[in-house]
N, C-alpha and C positions, 0 to 999 in steps of 0.2 A: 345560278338560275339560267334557264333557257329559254332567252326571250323573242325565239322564234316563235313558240307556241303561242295560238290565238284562241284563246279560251274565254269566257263567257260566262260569268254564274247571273242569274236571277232568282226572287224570288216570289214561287210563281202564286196562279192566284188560290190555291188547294191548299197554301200554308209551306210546301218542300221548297226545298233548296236544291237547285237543279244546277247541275254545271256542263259545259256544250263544248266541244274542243271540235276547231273545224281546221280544214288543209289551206283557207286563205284569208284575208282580212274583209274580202268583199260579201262573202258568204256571214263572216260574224258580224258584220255591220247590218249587211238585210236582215238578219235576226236582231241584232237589241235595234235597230229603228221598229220592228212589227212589237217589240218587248215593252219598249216606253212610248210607243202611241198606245199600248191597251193600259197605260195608268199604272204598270208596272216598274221596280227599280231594279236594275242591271248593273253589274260592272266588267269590265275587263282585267281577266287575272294574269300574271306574268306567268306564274307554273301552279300546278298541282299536282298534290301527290297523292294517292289512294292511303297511306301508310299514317300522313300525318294531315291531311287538312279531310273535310267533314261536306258531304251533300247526301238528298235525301236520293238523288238520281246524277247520275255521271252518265252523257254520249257522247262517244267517239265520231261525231258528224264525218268524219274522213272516210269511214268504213259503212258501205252501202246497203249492208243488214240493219246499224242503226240509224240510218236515214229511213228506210225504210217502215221501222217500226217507231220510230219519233214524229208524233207530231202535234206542232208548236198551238196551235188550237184548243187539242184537250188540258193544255198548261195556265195558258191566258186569259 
């Protein structure tokens, strides 16, 4: 397991299962605090895999195209 990764899954308010992999721990913090002030539940994942664990939406928050096109709004 690679427990540098700071990963994110919630489940958001449209019914998906959404998971958020960001490049630091302050960044996935200000997301599950905006996550569980809107009444939502959140956890922090150690890894994931594409191959073997399951979401309905996977972003790369590290990469600036899906920041660009993620946002936590339409989710919540």
């Amino acid at each position: 397991m690679n427990s540098d990764r700071k990963i994110l899954q919630f489940s958001a308010a449209t019914g998906f299962l959404v998971v958020l992999e960001f490049g630091n721990i302050e960044e996935m913090k200000e997301y599950e605090d905006k996550i569980t002030h809107a009444g939502l539940k959140c956890k922090t994942l150690e890894n994931f895999s594409f191959n073997f664990d399951q979401a309905d939406l996977f972003m790369d928050m590290r990469s600036p195209d899906c920041r660009a096109q993620f946002d936590l709004e339409d989710w919540i």
